[in-house]
Structure formats: C-alpha cells, structure tokens
C-alpha positions as CSV (number, residue, x, y, z in Angstrom):
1,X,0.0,0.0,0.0
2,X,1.4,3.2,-0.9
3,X,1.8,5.9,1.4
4,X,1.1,9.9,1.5
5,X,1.2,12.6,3.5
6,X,-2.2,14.7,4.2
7,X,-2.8,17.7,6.8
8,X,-5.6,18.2,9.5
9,X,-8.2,20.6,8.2
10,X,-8.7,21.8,11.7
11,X,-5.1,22.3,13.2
12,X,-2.9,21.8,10.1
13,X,-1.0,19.0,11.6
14,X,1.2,16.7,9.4
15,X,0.2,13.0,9.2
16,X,1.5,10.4,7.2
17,X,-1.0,7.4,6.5
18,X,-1.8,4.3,4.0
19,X,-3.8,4.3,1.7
20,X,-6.2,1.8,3.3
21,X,-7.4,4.9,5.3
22,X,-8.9,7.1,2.4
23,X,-12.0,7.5,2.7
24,X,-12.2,7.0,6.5
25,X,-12.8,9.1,9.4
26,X,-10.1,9.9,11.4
27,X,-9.6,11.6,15.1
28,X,-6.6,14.5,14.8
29,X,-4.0,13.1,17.2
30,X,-3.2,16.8,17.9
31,X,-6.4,18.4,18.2
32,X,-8.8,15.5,18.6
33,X,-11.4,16.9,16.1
34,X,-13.1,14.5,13.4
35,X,-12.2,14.6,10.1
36,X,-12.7,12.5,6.3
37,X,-9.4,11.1,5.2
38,X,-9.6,12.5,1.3
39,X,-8.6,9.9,-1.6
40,X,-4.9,9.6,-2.0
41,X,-5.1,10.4,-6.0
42,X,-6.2,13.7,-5.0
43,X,-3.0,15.3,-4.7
44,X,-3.8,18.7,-4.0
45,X,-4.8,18.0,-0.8
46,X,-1.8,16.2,0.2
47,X,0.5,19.3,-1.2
48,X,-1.4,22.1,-0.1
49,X,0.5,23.1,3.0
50,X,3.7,24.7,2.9
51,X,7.1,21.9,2.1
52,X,7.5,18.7,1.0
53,X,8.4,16.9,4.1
54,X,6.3,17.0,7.3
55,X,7.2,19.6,9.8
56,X,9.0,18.4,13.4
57,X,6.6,16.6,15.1
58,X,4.6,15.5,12.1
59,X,3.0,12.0,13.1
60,X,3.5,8.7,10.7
61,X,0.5,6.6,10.8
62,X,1.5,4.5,8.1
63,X,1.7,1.2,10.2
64,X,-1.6,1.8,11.6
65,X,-4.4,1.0,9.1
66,X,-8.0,1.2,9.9
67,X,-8.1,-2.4,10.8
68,X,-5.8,-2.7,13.0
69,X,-7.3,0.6,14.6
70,X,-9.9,-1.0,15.3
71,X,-8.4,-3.4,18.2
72,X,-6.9,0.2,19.9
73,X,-8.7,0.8,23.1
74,X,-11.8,2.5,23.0
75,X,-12.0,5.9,24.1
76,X,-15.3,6.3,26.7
77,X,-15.5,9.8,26.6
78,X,-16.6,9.8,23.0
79,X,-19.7,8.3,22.1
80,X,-19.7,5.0,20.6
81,X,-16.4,4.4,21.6
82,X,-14.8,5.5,18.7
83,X,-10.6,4.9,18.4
84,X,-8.5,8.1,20.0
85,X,-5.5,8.2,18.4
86,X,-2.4,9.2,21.0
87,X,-0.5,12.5,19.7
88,X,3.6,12.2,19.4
89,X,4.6,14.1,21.9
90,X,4.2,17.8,21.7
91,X,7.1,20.3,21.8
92,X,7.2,21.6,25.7
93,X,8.9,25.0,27.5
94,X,9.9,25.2,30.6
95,X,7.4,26.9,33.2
96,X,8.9,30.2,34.7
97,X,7.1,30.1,37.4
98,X,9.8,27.0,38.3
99,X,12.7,29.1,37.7
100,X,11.4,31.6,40.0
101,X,10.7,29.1,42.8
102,X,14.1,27.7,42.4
103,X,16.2,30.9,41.9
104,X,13.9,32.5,45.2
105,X,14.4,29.7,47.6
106,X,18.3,30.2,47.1
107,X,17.9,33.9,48.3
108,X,15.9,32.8,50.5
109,X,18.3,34.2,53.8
110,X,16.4,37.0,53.5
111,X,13.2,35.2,54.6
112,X,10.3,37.2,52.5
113,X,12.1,35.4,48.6
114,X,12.1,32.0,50.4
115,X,8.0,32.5,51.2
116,X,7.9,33.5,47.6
117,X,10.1,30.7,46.4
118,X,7.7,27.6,48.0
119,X,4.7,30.1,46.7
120,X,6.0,30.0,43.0
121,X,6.6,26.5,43.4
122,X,3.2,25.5,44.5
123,X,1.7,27.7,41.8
124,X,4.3,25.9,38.9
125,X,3.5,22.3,39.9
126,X,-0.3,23.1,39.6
127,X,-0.2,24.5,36.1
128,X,2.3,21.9,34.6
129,X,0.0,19.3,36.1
130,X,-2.8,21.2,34.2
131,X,-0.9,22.1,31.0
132,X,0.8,18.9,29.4
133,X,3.3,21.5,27.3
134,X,4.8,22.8,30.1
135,X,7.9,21.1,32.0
136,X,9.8,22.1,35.0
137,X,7.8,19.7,37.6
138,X,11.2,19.0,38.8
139,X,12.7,22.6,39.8
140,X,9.3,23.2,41.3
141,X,10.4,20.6,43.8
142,X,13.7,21.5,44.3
143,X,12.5,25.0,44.9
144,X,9.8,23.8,47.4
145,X,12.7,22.2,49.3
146,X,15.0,24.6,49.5
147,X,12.4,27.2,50.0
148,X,11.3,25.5,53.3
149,X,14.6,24.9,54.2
150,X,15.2,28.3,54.1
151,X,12.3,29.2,56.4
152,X,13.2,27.2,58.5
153,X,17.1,28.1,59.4
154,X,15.7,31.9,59.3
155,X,13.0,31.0,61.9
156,X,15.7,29.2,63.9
157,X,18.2,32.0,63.4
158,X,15.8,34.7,64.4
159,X,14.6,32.6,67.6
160,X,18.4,31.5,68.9
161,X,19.1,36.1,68.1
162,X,16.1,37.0,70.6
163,X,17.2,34.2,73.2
164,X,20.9,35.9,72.8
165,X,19.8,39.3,73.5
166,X,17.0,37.9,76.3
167,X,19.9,36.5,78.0
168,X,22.4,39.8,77.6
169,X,19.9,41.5,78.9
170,X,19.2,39.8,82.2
171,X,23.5,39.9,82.6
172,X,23.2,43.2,82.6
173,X,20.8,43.9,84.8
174,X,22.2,41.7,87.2
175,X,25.8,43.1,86.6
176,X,24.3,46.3,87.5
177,X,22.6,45.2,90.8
178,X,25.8,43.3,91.6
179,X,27.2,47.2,91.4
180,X,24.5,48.7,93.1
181,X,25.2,46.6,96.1
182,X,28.7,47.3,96.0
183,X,28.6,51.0,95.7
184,X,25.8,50.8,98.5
185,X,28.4,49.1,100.8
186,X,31.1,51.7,99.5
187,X,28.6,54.5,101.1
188,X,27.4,52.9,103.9
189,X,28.6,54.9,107.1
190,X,31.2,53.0,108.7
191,X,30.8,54.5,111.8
192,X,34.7,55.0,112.5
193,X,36.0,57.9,114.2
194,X,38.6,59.2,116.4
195,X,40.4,56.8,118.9
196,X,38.2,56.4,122.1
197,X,34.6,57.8,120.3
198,X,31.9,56.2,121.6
199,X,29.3,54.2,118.9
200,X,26.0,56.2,119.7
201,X,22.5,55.3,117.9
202,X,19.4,57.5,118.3
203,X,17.6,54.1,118.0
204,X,16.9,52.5,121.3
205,X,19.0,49.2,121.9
206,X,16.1,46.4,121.9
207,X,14.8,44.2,124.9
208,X,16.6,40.8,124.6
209,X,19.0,42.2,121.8
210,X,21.9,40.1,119.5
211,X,24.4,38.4,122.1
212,X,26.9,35.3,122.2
213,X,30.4,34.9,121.3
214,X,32.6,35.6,118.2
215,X,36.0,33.8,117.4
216,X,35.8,32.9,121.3
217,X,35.2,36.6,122.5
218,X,31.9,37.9,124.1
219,X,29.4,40.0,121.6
220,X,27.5,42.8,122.9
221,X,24.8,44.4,120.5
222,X,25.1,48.1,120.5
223,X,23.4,49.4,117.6
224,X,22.5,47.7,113.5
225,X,21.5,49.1,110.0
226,X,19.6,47.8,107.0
227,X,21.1,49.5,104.3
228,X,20.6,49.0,100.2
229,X,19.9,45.6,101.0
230,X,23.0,45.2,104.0
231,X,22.2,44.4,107.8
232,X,24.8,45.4,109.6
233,X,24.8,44.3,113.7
234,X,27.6,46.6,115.6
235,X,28.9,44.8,118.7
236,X,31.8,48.0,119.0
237,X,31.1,50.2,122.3
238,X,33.8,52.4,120.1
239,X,34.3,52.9,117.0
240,X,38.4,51.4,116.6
241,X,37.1,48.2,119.2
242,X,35.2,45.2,118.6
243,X,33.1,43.3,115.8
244,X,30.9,43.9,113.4
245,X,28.8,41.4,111.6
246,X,27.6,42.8,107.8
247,X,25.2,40.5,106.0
248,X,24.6,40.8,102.1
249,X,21.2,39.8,101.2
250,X,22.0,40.0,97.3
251,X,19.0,42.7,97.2
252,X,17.1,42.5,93.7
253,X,16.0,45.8,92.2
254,X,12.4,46.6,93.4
255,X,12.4,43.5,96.2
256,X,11.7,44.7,99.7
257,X,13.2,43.3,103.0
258,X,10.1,43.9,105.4
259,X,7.9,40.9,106.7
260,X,10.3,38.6,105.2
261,X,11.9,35.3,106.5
262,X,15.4,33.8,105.7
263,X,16.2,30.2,106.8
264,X,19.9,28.6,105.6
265,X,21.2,25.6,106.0
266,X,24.9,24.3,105.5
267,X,22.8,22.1,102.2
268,X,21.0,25.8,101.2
269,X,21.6,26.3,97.4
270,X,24.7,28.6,97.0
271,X,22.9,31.0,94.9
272,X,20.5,32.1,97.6
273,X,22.6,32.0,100.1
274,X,23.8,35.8,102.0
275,X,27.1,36.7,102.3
276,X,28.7,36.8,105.5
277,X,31.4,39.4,106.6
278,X,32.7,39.4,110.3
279,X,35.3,42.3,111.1
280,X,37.1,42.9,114.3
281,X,38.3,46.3,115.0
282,X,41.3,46.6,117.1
283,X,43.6,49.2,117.8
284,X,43.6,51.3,114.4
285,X,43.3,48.0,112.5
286,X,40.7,45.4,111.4
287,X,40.8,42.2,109.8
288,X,38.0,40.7,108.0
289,X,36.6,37.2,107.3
290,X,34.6,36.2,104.4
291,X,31.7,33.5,105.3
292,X,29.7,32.5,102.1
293,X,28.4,29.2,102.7
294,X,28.2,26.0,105.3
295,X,26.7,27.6,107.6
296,X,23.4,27.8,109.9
297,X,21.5,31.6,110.1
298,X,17.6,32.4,111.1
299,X,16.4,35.9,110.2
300,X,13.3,37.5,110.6
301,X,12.2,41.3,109.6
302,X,8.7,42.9,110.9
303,X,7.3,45.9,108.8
304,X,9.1,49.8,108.7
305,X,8.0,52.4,110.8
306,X,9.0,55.8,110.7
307,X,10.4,57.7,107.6
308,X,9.0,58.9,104.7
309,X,7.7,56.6,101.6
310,X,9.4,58.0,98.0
311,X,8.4,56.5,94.8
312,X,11.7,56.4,91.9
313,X,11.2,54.3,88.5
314,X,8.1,52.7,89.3
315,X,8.9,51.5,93.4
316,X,7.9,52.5,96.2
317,X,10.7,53.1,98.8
318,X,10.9,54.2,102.5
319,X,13.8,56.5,103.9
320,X,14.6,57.5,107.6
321,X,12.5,54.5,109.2
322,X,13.2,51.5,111.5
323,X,13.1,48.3,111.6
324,X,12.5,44.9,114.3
325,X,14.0,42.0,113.6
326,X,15.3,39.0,115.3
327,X,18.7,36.6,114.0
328,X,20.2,33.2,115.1
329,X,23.5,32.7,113.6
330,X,26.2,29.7,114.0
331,X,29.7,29.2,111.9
332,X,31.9,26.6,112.7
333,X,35.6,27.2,111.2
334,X,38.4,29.8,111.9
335,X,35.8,32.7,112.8
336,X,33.5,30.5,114.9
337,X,30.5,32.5,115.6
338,X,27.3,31.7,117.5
339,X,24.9,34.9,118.1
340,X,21.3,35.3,118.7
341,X,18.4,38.1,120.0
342,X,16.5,41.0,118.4
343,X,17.8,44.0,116.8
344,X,16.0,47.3,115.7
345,X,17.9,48.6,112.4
346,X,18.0,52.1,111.0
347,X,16.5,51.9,107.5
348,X,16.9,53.0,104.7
C-alpha cells in the first residue's frame, strides 16, 4: 500500500497514512477533532500546505491501518467508543514560574524570597499538572525544598538572636545590681571615728537584743543598719574596738526586705545564700573574714515604721524609718561564731 502525506483541516498538523485509510474518518491526534481522510489520487490535498516533508513533530501513521485501529482501546468519553488516536509528543517550555521558585528559595536568607520561592513553586506544579506543554515539575520541587529549608534556618536563626539578646539583657541587669550593692556598701557609714569615740544610735537598743560569742570573744549588740539591701549588727562600744557582723542579702532591684523570713542551712543552694562578713576592729586596724556558705542563720524582719515613703522608676521606697527583727546565727571554722536576739535597724 502506498503511502502519502495529508494535513488536519482543523489544526494543520502533518500525518502520514496508507492508503487503506482514504475515505475513513479519522480523530486529529493533535487536536482531537473529526475529520474525512480524502482519496490519495487527489493530490492537491496532500501538497497544499507549505514543504514537501512533514514539519517536526509531524505524526507517521503508516503502520496503523484502519483495521488494525480497530483493536486500539476505546475511548469512553466519545460516544460509541470511537478509536482516540495518542499525539507524538508535543514540543514543551519550561514553566517560569519554576525558575522563579528555584532561583527564590536560594535567596531565600532574607526570609520574604524563600515565602515566595515555595509560593512560586506550588503555583508551577499546579499549572504543569494542568498544562501537558509545560515542563519544569522538577525545579518546582527543588524550589519547594529549598524554599522551606530556608524558612526554616531563618525562623531558627531569628529565635536563637532573641534568646541571645534575652539573656544579655538579664546579665546586665544583674551586673548592675551586683554594682549597686557594692557602691551601696562603699557609702554605707562606717561608723569609724577618732580613737576612744563612743558608737552612739538615736535608736533605742532592743529588749533581749543580739548576744553570744565571736572567734571565742563575748558579743554585745550596741546598735544595727539595713542598708541597700545590708544588715549590719555593731557589737563596738567604740568605734576602733570590737566586731561587726555585715550581712549581704543580694537585694534584687524593686524587692523589699520587710515581713520577710530567711532560713539557711549548711545544704541551702549557693545561689540564695547571704554573704557573710565578720570584722574585728582593734587598735587602728581590722581584719575581716569572708563567710559564704556551710553555715546555719535564722532571720526575721517585721514591717518599717517611721520615715518617709518616695516613689523612683516605678517602686515605692521608704527613707529615715526602723526596723525589728530577730537573728540566730552559728559558723563553725576559723571565725566561729554563735549569736542570737533582736535587733532594731536604722532603715533605709
């Protein structure tokens, strides 16, 4: 059977076919629409569009006669079941909207690109699974990828920044409340003066007030301060003679000392645990012994009377007042210490 080359009358497309189909109706394989294969001897037909040889991606049915089309499988969304012939595979392009989901999830360390990377790449695999002509199914998914990926290290990196500056934050402010203490203990009155003064309160020296012994040597409460967070018992009747025990609380901005309780152990956490100081005045000089742990102190505060309330940055402080309080306090070691009774501290 001899063989020719004819055109679709709907879509122009370039089919070779025996000549057993003349005469026949045939599906386009390109555009799908009916049409009457003409006789072969008619060969205006066949050379009526442009060239002599069938443009790329012309189709050869020439091994196909109507016969054998016959045992193809039916098509059920045309009535009758008429015989869909499969189109050669059409030219395709690439989808852009790939490229752009690929080429925006790699900048995607600036966040916003990688959202509109996994966007583009959503919107590209829906339209080449709509659109058989378009291709790039597989940078859509590589773009998705990296796009998330990408998301997800600037999510990370922007969580571990705040945490970072959380945490400088809170060193700061403690650094600064470590120096508050210290420059309150710098101006704290030390009560020194001339050989032979006498230590003098205007503060009445409570009933049953602080005694025992220190390093072996009797105590004998004479006057005490809460200062910035610093109780300070005075067992000096003057001011170059005798001990003084200064207690750091480790006073946190805002936090008041009244009505509260404070109960170590030698097991108490170190972190909450006061600093100890016990100096011994004696003839012009003073030595002084550092107690910051192991030990065994009760203290007790009751609620400021006296003085007058100011309010700086938000809190609420009183100046010029007085406070009650009672302490039991044992150290074993080189300073052995073991004091207890009330005291009634100048506050401030």
């Amino acid at each position: 059977m001899s063989e020719t080359k004819i055109y679709c009358p709907h879509c122009s497309q370039p089919i070779s076919l025996d000549s057993a189909w003349a005469g026949q109706t045939l599906d386009c394989p390109a555009c799908h629409k009916s049409f009457t294969v003409p006789q072969f001897a008619d060969r205006a037909l066949a050379s009526s569009a442009p060239g002599s040889a069938p443009p790329a991606g012309g189709l050869r049915l020439s091994t196909l006669s109507p016969e054998s089309a016959s045992t193809t499988t039916p098509d059920p969304l045309r009535p009758g079941g008429a015989h869909r012939l499969q189109p050669a595979a059409a030219p395709t392009r690439t989808s852009g909207l790939a490229i752009a989901s690929i080429v925006l999830s790699l900048l995607g360390c600036f966040f916003v690109t990688a959202i509109a990377g996994v966007i583009c790449g959503h919107m590209a695999r829906k339209r080449i699974r709509d659109n058989a002509s378009l291709s790039g199914g597989g940078l859509a998914i590589a773009g998705l990828i990296i796009g998330y990926l990408m998301i997800t290290l600037c999510v990370g990196g922007a969580t571990k920044f705040a945490l970072d500056v959380k945490n400088r934050v809170r060193e700061i402010q403690a650094q600064r409340t470590g120096q508050s203490a210290t420059n309150s203990a710098k101006t704290a009155p030390s009560h020194s003066g001339p050989v032979g003064a006498k230590i003098r309160s205007f503060i009445p020296v409570p009933a049953d007030a602080v005694s025992g012994t220190i390093k072996g040597e009797p105590f004998s409460y004479t006057r005490s301060s809460l200062l910035g967070g610093i109780l300070e018992i005075d067992g000096r009747e003057f001011a170059t003679e005798g001990f003084v025990i200064t207690i750091f609380f480790n006073q946190k901005r805002g936090e008041s000392l009244e009505g509260r309780t404070w109960h170590i152990t030698p097991t108490t956490a170190p972190d909450t645990v006061p600093t100890i100081f016990i100096i011994k005045r004696h003839a012009g000089s003073s030595t002084r012994d550092r107690i910051e742990g192991g030990y065994e102190m009760d203290v007790t505060t009751g609620e400021v009377s006296g003085g007058a309330k100011t309010h700086m940055g938000g809190i609420t402080k009183t100046i010029g007042g007085r406070i009650a309080g009672t302490i039991t306090l044992k150290i074993n070691g080189a300073a052995p210490v073991d004091i207890h009774g009330n005291f009634t501290a100048e506050f401030d």
